[in-house]
C-alpha positions as CSV (number, residue, x, y, z in Angstrom):
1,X,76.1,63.9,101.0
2,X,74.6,62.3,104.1
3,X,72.9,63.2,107.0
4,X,74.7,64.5,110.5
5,X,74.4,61.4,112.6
6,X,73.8,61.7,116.5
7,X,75.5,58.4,118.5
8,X,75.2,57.6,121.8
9,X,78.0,56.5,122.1
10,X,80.2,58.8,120.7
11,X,79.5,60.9,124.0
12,X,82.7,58.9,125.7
13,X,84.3,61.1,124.4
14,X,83.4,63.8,126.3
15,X,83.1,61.9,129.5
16,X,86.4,61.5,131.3
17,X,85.6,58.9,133.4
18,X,85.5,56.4,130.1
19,X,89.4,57.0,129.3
20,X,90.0,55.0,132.8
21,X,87.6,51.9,131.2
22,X,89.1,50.6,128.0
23,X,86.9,48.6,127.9
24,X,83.8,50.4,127.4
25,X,85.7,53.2,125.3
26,X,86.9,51.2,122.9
27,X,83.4,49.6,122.7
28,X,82.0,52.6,121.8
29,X,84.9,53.6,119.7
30,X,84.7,50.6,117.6
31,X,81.0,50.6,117.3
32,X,81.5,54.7,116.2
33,X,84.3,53.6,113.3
34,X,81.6,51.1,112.1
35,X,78.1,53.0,112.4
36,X,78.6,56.8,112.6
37,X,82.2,57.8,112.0
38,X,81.4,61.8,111.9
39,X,79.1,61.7,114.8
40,X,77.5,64.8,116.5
41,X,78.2,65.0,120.3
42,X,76.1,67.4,122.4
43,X,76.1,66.6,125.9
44,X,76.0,69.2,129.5
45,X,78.3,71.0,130.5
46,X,80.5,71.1,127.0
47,X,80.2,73.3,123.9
48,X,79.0,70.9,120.8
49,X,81.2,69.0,118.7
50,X,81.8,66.3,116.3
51,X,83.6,63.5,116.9
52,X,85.8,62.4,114.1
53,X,87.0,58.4,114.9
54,X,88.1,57.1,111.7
55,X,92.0,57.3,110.8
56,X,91.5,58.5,106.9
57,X,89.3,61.5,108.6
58,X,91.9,62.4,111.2
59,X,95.0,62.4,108.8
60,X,92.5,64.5,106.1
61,X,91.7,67.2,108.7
62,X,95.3,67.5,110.2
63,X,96.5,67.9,106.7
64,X,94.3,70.9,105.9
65,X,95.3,73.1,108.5
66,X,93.8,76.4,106.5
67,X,90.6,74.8,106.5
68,X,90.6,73.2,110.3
69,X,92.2,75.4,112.8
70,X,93.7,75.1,116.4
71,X,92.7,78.2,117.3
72,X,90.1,78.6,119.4
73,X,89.4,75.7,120.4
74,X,92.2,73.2,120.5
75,X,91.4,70.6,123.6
76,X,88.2,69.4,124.6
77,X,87.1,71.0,128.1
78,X,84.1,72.3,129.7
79,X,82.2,74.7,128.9
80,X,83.3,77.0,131.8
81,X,87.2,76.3,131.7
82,X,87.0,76.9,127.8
83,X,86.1,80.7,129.1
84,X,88.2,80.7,131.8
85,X,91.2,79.8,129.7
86,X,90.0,82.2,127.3
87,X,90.0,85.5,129.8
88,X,93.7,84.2,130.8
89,X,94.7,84.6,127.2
90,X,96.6,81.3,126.7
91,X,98.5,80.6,123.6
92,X,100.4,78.0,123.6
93,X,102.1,76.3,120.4
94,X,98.7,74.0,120.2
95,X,96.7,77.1,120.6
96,X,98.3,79.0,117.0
97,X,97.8,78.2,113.5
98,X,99.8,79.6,110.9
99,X,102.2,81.3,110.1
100,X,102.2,82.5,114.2
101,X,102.8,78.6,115.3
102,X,105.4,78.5,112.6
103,X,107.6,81.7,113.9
104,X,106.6,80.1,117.8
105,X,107.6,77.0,117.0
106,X,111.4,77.5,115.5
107,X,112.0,79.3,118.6
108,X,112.7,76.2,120.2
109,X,113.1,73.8,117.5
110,X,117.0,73.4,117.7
111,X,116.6,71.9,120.6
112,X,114.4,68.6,119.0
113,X,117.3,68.7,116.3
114,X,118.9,65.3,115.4
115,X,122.0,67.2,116.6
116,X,120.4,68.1,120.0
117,X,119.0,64.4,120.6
118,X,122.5,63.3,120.1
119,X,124.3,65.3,122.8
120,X,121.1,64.4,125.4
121,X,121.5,61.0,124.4
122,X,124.5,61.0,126.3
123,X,122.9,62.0,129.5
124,X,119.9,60.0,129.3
125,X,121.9,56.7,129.2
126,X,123.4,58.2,132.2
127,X,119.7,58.5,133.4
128,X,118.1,55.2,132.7
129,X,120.9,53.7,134.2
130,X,120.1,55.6,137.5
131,X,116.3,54.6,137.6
132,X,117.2,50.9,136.5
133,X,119.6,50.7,139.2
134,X,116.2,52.0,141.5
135,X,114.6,49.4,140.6
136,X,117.0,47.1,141.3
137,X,117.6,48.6,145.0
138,X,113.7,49.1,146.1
139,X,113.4,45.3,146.8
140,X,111.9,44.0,143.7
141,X,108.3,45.7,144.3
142,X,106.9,49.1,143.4
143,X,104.3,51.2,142.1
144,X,105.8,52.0,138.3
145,X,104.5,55.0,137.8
146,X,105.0,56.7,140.9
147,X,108.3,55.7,141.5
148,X,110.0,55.5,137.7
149,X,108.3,56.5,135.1
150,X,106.8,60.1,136.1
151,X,110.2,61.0,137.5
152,X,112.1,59.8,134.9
153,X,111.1,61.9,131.8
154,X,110.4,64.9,133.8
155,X,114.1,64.7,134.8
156,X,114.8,64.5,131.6
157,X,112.9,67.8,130.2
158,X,113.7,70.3,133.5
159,X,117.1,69.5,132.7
160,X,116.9,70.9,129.5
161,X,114.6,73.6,130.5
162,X,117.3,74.7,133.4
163,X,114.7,74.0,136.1
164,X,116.9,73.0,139.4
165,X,116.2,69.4,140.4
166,X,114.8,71.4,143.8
167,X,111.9,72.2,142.1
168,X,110.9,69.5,139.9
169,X,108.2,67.7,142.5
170,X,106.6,71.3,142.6
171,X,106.6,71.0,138.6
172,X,105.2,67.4,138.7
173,X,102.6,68.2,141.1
174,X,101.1,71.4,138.7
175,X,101.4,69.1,135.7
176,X,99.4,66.4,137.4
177,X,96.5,68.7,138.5
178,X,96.6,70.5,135.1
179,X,96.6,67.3,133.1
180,X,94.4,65.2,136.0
181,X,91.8,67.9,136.7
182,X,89.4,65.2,135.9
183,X,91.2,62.7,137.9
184,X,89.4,62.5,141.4
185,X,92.8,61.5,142.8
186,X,94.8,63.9,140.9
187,X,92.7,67.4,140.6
188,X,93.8,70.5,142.6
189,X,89.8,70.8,143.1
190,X,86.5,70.3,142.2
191,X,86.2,73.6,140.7
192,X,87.1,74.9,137.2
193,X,88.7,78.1,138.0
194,X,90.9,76.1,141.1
195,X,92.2,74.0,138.5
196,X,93.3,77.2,136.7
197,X,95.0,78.2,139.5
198,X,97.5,75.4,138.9
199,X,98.0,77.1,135.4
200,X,98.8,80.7,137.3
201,X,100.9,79.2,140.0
202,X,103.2,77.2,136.9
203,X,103.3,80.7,134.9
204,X,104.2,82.7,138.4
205,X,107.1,80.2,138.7
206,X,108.5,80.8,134.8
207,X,107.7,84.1,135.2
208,X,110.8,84.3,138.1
209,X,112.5,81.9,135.7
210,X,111.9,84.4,132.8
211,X,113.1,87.5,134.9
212,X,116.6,85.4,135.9
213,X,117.0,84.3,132.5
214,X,117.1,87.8,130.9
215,X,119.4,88.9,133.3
216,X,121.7,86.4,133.1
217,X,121.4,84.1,130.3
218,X,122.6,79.9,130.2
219,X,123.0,77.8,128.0
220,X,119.1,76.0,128.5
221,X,116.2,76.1,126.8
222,X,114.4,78.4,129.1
223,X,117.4,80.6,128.4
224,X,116.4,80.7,124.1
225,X,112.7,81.0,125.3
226,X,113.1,84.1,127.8
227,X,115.2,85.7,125.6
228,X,113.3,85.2,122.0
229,X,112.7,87.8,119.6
230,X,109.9,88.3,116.9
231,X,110.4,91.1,114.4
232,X,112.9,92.9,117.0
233,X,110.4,92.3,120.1
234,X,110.7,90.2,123.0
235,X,107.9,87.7,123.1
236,X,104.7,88.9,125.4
237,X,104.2,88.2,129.4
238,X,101.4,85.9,128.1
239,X,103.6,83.8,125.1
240,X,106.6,83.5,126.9
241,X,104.7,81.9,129.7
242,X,102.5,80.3,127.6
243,X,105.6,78.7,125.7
244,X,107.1,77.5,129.2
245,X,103.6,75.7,129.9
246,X,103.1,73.5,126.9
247,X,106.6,72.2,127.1
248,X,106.9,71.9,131.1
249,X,103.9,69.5,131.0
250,X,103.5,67.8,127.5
251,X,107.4,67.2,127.4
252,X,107.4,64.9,130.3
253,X,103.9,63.5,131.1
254,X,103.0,61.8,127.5
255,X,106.2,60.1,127.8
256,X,105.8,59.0,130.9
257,X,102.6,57.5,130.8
258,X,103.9,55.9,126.8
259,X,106.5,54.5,129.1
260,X,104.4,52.9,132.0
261,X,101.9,51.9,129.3
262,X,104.4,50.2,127.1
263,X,105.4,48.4,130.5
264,X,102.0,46.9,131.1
265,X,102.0,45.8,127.6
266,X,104.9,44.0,127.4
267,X,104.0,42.5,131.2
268,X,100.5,41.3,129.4
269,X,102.3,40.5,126.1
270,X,105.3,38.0,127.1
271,X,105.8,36.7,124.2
272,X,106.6,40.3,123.0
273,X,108.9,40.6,126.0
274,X,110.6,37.8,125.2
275,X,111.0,38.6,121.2
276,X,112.1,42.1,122.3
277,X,114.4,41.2,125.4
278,X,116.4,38.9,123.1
279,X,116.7,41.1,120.0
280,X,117.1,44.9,121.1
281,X,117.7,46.0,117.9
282,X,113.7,45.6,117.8
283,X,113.5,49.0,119.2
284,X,112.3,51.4,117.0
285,X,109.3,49.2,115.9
286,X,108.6,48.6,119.3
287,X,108.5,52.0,120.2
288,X,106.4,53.0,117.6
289,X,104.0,49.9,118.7
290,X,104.2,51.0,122.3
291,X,103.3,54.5,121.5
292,X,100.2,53.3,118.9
293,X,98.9,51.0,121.8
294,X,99.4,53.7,124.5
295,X,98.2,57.2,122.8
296,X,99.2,59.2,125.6
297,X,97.2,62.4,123.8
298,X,93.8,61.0,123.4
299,X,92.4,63.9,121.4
300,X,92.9,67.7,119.6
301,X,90.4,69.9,118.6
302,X,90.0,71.8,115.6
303,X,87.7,74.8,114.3
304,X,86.1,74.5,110.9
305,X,87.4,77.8,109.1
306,X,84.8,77.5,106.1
307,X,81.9,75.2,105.3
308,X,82.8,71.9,104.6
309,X,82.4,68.3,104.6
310,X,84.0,65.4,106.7
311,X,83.3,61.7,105.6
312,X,80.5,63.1,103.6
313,X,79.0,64.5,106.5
314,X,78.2,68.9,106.1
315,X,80.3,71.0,108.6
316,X,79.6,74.7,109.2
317,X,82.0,77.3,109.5
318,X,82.5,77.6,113.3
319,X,81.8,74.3,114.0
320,X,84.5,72.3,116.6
321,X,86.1,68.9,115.5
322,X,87.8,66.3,117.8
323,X,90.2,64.2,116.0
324,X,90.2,60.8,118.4
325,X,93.8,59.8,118.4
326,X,92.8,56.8,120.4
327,X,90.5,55.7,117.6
328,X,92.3,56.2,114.9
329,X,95.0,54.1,116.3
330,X,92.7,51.3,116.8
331,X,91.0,51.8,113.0
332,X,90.5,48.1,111.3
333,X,91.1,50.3,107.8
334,X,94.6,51.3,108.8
335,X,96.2,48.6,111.0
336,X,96.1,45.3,110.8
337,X,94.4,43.5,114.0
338,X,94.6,46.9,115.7
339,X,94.4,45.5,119.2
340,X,97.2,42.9,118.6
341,X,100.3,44.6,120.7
342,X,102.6,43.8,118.0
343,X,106.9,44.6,118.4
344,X,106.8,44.1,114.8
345,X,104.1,46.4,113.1
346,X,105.2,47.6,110.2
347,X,103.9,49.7,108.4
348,X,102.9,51.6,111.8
349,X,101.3,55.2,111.0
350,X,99.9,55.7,114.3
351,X,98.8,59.6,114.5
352,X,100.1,59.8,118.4
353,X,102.0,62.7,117.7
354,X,100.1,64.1,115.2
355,X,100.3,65.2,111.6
356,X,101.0,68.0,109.6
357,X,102.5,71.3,110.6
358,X,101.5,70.3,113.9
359,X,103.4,67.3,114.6
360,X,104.7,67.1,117.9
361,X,107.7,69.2,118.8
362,X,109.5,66.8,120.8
363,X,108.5,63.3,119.1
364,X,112.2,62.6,119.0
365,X,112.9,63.5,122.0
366,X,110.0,61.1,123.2
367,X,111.4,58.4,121.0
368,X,114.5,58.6,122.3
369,X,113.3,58.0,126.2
370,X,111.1,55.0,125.9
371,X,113.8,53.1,123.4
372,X,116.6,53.7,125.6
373,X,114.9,53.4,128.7
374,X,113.5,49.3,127.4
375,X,116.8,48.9,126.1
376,X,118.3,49.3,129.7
377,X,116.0,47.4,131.7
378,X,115.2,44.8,129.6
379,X,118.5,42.6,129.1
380,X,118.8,43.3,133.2
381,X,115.2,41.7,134.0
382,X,114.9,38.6,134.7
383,X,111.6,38.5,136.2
384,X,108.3,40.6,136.4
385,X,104.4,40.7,136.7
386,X,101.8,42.8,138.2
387,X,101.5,42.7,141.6
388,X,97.8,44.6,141.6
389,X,95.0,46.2,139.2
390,X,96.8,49.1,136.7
391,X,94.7,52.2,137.5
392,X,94.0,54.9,134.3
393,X,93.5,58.5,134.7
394,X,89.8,60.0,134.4
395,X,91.1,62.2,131.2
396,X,89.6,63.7,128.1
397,X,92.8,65.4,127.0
398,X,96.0,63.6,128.2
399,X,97.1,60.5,130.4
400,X,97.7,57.1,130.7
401,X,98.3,55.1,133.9
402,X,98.5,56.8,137.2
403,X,99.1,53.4,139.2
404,X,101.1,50.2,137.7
405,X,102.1,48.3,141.0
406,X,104.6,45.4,139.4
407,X,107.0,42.3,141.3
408,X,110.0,41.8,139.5
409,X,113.3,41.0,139.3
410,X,116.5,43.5,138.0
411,X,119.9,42.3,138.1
C-alpha cells in the first residue's frame, strides 16, 4: 500500500479558471495520470478531496456505488455553497444513492426509452432543419454558441418538459448562471448565496408549473413529474423541484456545449470533416468521438462509505472523491492517442456520461441531438472556419464553449 501523494498540480482541479485553458489542464492532467494518479487536493476555500485521474480508477469507483456514494457530496463547490445548498435541501437524481435514485429515477425514465427517442426523433429533424436553415439566413457569420447551439437543445428538452417557448430565454438565463457561477461573464454574482438565488428563482418557476400540472394534467414530462407517486405519496416540495432542476439544466447545456465543441473539432480536424461529410453513416462513432473530446461534465464527486483503498492509495470513511471525466478521457491506458480527434475510434469507452447505476438519464436523448443535428448541416456546408478565438467557460462542474464565432457557408 502506498503513501497519499500531495500534487501540485492536481489543484486544477479545483480552480475553475483552468477548465477555460486546455492547455495548462491537460498539462497537469497528464503529468497527474503519470506521477500521482490518487492525489490529495487541499486548497482555500474548498472542503479536501482526492483527485482520482486515471480511467481504471474512475470506472472501479462508479461501479461500487455501496462503497462510494453521491450523497453528500456529489459536485465539487466551495466550501460555502456546499452549505448553502445543504440548508436548501437539494436532492436531485445526482444527489441519491440507492435504492432512493433508483424509485427517483424510473419516474421519468420512459421518457429516455428507445420508444420515446423514436417519436422525438420526429420533431427534432423538424428542429435541426430550422436552426440549419438560421444558419443559412444570418449571412454566413455568427457566434455558434450563442446563436445555435444553446438554443437548440434547450428547445429540444422545454418541449418535452411542457415549458412554453415564452419562457425558455428565462430558463437559459438560470441555467447559465447556475452552471457559469464561475464564469465572470456568466455568474448572476460574485457571491455564493446570489448564485443560489438563480436555484430559488428556477424552483419558484416549477413550482407554478407543478401547481398547473396537478390541476390539469398534459401529456409532458413535467406532467409525470408533478403528478408522481412513491408508496401512495406525492413526491416532496423539495424533490419535485429538485427533479425539475437537474433535468431543466443538464438536459440541454451538456449537449449544447458537446455540440459547439464537436463543431470546433471538426473546423480544426478537416480531414475528419471531410471523412464524415462524405460518409454520414460515420455518425455514431463520431458522436461518441465528439462527446470523449468534448466531456461536457468535467467531474462528480463521491463519498467514501467505508475505509478503503483507490490505486493502492488508503481512503477513510468520509473522505470525498472526484472522478475527472476529463482525464479519464484523455488516459494513454484506455485510448489510443487520446488527443487524436478521431471519427473512427473504436473501441470508444469514454465515461462522459458516466457508469453504473448512475449513467446519464438522457444519454440517448443527447446522442440523438448531436448525430442528427451533424447529419443536417454537414452535406449542406460547403464552407467554414473560425472567424475569432473560441472562448471556454471558467467551470469546475459543467461547460464547454461559451463563444465559437465561425464564417461559413450553408446551402
Amino acid at each position: 500500500m502506498s503513501m497519499p501523494i500531495v500534487d501540485d498540480a492536481a489543484n486544477v482541479l479545483a480552480d475553475p479558471t483552468a477548465y477555460a485553458d486546455e492547455t495548462r489542464l491537460h498539462t497537469a492532467l497528464t503529468t497527474l495520470r503519470a506521477e500521482a494518479p490518487v492525489s490529495r487536493v487541499d486548497v482555500p476555500g474548498y472542503k479536501p478531496f482526492w483527485a482520482i485521474t486515471k480511467h481504471a480508477d474512475v470506472m472501479a469507483i462508479e461501479r461500487a456505488n455501496r462503497t462510494f456514494t453521491n450523497w453528500p457530496r456529489p459536485v465539487l463547490m466551495t466550501a460555502e455553497s456546499d452549505e448553502i445548498q445543504a440548508a436548501m435541501g437539494v436532492r436531485t437524481l445526482i444527489h441519491m444513492d440507492d435504492p432512493r435514485h433508483r424509485i427517483m429515477r424510473s419516474i421519468a425514465a420512459d421518457w429516455f426509452s428507445p420508444k420515446a427517442m423514436r417519436a422525438m426523433g420526429v420533431r427534432i429533424d423538424d428542429l435541426v432543419k430550422r436552426y440549419v436553415d438560421k444558419m443559412r439566413d444570418t449571412g454566413g457569420e455568427c457566434d455558434f454558441v450563442r446563436e445555435v447551439a444553446v438554443n437548440y437543445p434547450l428547445y429540444v428538452i422545454m418541449s418535452l418538459l411542457g415549458v412554453p417557448e415564452s419562457d425558455f430565454p428565462l430558463m437559459l438565463k438560470l441555467t447559465q448562471e447556475m452552471f457559469g457561477s464561475d464564469d465572470d461573464e456568466l455568474k448572476r454574482s460574485t457571491q455564493s448565496d446570489e448564485t443560489m438565488n438563480a436555484l430559488l428563482e428556477m424552483f419558484a418557476y416549477f413550482q407554478t408549473l407543478t401547481v398547473a400540472r396537478r390541476e390539469n394534467p398534459t401529456d409532458d414530462l413535467a406532467s409525470t413529474i408533478a403528478n408522481a407517486t412513491i408508496d401512495g405519496e406525492p413526491l416532496s416540495d423539495i424533490d419535485t423541484m429538485s427533479y425539475y432542476a437537474i433535468i431543466a439544466t443538464a438536459g440541454h447545456d451538456t449537449t449544447s456545449s458537446s455540440i459547439s465543441g464537436g463543431l470546433r473539432a471538426l473546423i480544426e480536424n478537416p480531414d475528419q470533416l471531410g471523412r464524415l461529410r462524405d460518409n454520414l453513416d460515420l455518425m455514431p462513432q463520431a458522436t461518441e468521438e465528439i462527446i470523449r473530446w468534448v466531456t461536457p461534465v468535467k467531474a462528480f464527486m463521491r463519498t467514501a462509505a467505508e475505509d478503503t483503498t483507490v490505486g493502492g492509495v488508503p481512503i477513510a470513511a468520509g473522505d470525498s472523491l472526484l472522478l475527472s471525466y476529463v482525464s479519464a478521457n484523455r488516459d494513454e491506458d484506455a485510448f489510443d492517442d487520446p488527443f487524436r480527434f478521431d471519427i473512427e475510434r473504436e473501441p470508444n469507452k469514454h465515461v462522459a456520461f458516466g457508469f453504473g447505476v448512475h449513467f446519464c438519464l438522457g444519454a440517448a436523448l443527447a446522442r440523438m441531438e448531436i448525430g442528427k443535428f451533424f447529419a443536417e448541416l454537414l452535406p449542406r456546408l460547403t464552407s467554414i472556419e473560425l472567424d475569432g478565438e473560441p472562448e471556454l467557460t471558467a467551470t469546475t462542474f459543467a461547460g464547454g464553449l461559451k463563444h465559437l464565432p465561425i464564417r461559413y457557408s450553408v446551402t
